[in-house]
C-alpha positions as YAML, in Angstrom:
chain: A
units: angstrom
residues:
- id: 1
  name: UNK
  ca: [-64.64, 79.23, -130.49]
- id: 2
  name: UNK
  ca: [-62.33, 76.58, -130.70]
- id: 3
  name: UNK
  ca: [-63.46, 73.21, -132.11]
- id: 4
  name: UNK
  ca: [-66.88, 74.12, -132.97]
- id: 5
  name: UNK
  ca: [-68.27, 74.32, -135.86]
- id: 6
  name: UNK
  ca: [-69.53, 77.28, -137.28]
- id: 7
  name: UNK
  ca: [-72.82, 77.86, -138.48]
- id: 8
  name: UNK
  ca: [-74.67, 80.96, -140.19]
- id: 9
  name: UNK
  ca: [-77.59, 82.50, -139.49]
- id: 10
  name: UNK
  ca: [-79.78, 84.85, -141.57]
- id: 11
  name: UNK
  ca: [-82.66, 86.77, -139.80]
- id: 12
  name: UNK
  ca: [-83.96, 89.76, -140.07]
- id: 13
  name: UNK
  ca: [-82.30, 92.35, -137.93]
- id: 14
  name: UNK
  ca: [-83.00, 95.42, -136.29]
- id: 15
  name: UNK
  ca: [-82.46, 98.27, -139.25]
- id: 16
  name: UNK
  ca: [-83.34, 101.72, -139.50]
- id: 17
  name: UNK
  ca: [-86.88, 101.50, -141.00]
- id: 18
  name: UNK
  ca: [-87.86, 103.80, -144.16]
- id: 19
  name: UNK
  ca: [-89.54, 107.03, -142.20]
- id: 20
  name: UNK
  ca: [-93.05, 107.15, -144.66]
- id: 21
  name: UNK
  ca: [-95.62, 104.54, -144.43]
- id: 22
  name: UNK
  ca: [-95.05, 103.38, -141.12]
- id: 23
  name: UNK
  ca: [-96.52, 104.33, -137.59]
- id: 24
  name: UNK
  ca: [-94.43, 104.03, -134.38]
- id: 25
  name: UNK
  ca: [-96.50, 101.38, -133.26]
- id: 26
  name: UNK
  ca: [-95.66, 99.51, -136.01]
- id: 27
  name: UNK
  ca: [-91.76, 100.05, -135.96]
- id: 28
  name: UNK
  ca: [-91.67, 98.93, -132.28]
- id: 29
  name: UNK
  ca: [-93.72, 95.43, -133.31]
- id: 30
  name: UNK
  ca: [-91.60, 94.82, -135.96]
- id: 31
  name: UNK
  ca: [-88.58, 95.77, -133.90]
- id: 32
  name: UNK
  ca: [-90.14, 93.59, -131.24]
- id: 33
  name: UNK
  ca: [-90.32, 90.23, -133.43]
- id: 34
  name: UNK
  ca: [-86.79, 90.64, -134.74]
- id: 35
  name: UNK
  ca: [-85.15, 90.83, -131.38]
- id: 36
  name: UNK
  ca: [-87.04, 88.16, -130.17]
- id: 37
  name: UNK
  ca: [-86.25, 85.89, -133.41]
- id: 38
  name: UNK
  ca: [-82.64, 86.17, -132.46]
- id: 39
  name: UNK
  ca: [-83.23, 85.58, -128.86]
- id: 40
  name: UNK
  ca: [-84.78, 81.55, -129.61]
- id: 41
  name: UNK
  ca: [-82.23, 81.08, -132.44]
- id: 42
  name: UNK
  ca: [-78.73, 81.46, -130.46]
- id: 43
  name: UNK
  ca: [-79.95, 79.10, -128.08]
- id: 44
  name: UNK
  ca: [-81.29, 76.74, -130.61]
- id: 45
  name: UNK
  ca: [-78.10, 76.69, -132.79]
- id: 46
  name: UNK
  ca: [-76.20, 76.33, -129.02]
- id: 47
  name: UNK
  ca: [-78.23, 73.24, -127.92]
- id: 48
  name: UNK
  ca: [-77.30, 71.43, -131.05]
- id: 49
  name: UNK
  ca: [-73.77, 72.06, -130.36]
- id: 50
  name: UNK
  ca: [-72.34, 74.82, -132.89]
- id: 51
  name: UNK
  ca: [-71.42, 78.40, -132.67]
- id: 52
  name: UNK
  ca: [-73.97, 80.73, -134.26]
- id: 53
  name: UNK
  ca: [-72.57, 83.51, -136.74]
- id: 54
  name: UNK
  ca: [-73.84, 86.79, -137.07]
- id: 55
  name: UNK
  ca: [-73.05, 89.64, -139.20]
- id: 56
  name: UNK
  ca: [-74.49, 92.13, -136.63]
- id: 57
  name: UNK
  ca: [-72.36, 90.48, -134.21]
- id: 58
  name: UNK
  ca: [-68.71, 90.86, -136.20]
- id: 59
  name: UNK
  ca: [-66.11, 93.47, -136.34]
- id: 60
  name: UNK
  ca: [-65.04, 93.84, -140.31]
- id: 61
  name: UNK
  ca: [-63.88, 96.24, -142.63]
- id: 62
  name: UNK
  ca: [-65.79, 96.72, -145.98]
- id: 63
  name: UNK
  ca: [-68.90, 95.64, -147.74]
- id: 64
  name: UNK
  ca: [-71.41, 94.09, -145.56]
- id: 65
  name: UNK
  ca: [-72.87, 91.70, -148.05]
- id: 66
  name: UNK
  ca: [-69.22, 90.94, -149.32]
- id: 67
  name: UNK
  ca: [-68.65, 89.67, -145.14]
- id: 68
  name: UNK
  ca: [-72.14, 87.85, -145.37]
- id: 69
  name: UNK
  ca: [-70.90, 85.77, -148.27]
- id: 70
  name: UNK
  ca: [-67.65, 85.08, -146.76]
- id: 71
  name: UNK
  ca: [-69.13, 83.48, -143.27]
- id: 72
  name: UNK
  ca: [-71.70, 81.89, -145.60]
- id: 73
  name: UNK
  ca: [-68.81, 79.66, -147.28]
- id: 74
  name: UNK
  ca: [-66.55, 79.18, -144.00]
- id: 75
  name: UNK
  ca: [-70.30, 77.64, -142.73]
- id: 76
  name: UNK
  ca: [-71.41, 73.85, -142.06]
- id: 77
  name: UNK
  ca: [-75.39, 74.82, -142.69]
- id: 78
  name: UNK
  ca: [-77.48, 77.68, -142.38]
- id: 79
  name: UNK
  ca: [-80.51, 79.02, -140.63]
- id: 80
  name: UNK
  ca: [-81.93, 81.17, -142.70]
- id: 81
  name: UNK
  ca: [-85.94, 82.95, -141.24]
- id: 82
  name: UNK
  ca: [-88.39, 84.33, -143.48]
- id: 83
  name: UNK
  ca: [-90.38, 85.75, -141.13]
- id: 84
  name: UNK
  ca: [-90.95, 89.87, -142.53]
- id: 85
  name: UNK
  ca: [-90.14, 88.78, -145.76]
- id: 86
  name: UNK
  ca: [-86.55, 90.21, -146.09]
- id: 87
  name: UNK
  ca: [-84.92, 90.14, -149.36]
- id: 88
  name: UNK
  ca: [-81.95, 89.39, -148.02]
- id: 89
  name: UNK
  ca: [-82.57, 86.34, -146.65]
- id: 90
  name: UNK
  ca: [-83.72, 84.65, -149.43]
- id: 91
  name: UNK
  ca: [-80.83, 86.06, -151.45]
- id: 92
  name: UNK
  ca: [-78.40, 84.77, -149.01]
- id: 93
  name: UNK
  ca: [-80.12, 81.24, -148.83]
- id: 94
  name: UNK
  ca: [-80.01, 80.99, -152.66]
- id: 95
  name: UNK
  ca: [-76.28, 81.55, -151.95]
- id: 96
  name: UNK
  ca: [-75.62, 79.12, -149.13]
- id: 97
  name: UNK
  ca: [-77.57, 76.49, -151.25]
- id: 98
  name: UNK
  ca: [-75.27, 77.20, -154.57]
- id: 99
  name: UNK
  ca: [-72.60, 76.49, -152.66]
- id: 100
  name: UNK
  ca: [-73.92, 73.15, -151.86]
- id: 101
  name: UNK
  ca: [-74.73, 73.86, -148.22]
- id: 102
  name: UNK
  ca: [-77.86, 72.76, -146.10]
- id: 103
  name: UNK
  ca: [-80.44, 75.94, -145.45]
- id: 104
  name: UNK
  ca: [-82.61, 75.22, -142.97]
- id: 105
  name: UNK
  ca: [-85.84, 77.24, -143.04]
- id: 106
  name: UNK
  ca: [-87.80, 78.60, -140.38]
- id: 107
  name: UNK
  ca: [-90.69, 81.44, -140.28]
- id: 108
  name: UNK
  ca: [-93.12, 82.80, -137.68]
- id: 109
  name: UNK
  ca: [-96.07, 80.99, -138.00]
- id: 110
  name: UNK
  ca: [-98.35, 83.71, -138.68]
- id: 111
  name: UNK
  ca: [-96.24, 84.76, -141.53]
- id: 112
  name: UNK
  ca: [-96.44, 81.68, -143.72]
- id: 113
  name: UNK
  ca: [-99.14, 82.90, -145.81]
- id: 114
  name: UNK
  ca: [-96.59, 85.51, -147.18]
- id: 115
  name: UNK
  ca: [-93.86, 83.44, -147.90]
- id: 116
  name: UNK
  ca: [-92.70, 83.69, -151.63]
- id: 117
  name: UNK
  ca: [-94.20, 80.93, -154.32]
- id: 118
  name: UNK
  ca: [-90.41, 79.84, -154.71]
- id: 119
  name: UNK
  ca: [-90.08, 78.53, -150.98]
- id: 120
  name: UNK
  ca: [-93.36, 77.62, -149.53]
- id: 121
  name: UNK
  ca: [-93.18, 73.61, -150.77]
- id: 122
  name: UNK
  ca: [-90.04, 73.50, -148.41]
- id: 123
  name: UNK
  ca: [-90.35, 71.62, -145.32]
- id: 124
  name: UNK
  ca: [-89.89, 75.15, -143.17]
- id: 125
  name: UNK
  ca: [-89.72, 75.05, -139.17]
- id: 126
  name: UNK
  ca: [-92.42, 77.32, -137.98]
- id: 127
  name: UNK
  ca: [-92.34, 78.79, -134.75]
- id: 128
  name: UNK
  ca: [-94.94, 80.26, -132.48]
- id: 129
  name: UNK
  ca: [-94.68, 81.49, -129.61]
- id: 130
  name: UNK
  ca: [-90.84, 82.01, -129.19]
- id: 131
  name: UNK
  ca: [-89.98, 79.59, -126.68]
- id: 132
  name: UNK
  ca: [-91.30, 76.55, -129.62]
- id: 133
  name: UNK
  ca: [-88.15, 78.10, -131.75]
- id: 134
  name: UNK
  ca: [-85.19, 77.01, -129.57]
- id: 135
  name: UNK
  ca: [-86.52, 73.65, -129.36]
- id: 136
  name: UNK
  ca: [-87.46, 73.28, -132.80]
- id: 137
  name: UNK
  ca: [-84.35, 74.44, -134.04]
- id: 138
  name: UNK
  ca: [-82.41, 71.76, -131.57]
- id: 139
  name: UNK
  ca: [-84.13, 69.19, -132.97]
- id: 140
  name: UNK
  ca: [-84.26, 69.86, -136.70]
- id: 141
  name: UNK
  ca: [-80.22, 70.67, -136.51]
- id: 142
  name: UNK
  ca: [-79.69, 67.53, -135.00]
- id: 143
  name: UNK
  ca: [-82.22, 65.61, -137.65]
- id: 144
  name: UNK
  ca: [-80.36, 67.41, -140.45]
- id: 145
  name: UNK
  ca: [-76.91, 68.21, -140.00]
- id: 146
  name: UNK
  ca: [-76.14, 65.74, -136.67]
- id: 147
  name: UNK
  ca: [-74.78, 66.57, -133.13]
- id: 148
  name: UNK
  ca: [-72.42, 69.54, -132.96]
- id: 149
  name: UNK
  ca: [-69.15, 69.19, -131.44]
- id: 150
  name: UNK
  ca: [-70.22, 71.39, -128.68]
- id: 151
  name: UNK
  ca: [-73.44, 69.61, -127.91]
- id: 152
  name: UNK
  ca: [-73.77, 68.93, -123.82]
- id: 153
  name: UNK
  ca: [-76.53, 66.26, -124.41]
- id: 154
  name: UNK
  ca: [-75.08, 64.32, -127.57]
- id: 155
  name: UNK
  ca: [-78.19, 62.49, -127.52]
...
């Protein structure tokens, strides 16, 4: 999109889940709480006025971490959620602050106890139940980073 700045986020997504040690039930929660993650944050990121990137979302050609990096440093800030604990993410955030840009932090309430030494000092935007997230995220992008150039309510 034209004119709007872009913004990465990191969540976990929907993978294909290691086959031993898990029960279905379990895949389908944790399915479950991903897909509904993603579901408060595009709306979120919207609200504040910029254009949410995400990997699972792009058409590219190589190295999937190699793409993440590369949307990481054409980004303004990023959203990065802890919630399931996903090496990734924090990998990713390390990056995205290296570079000098603003992470913002968010995790499912109920999964703040296993949040990693390293992060759990930071000022993190917990959400519970989902519809908290979109609203929370509005308000902490605007706090943080300002009003988006897409923003319908600048205020």
């Amino acid at each position: 999109m034209q004119g709007v700045d872009p913004e990465f986020l990191m969540a976990p997504l929907p993978h294909q889940p290691p086959a031993l040690g898990l029960d279905l039930a379990e895949l389908f929660d944790r399915a479950r709480h991903r897909l509904d993650a993603l579901v408060g944050f595009d709306p979120g990121i919207r609200a504040a006025g910029f254009q949410p990137s995400r990997i699972d979302k792009k058409d590219y050609v190589g190295g999937i971490t190699d793409e993440i990096m590369a949307e990481i440093r054409r980004s303004r800030f990023v959203v990065a959620d802890y919630t399931g604990q996903v090496n990734g993410v924090y990998f990713e955030a390390g990056f995205a602050l290296g570079l000098g840009l603003r992470v913002i932090p968010t995790c499912r309430a109920d999964e703040v106890p296993n949040l990693h030494f390293d992060i759990k000092h930071l000022n993190t935007l917990l959400w519970s139940p989902l519809a908290e997230l979109a609203d929370g995220l509005n308000r902490r992008i605007r706090a943080v980073i300002g009003v988006g150039p897409a923003a319908s309510d600048p205020a």
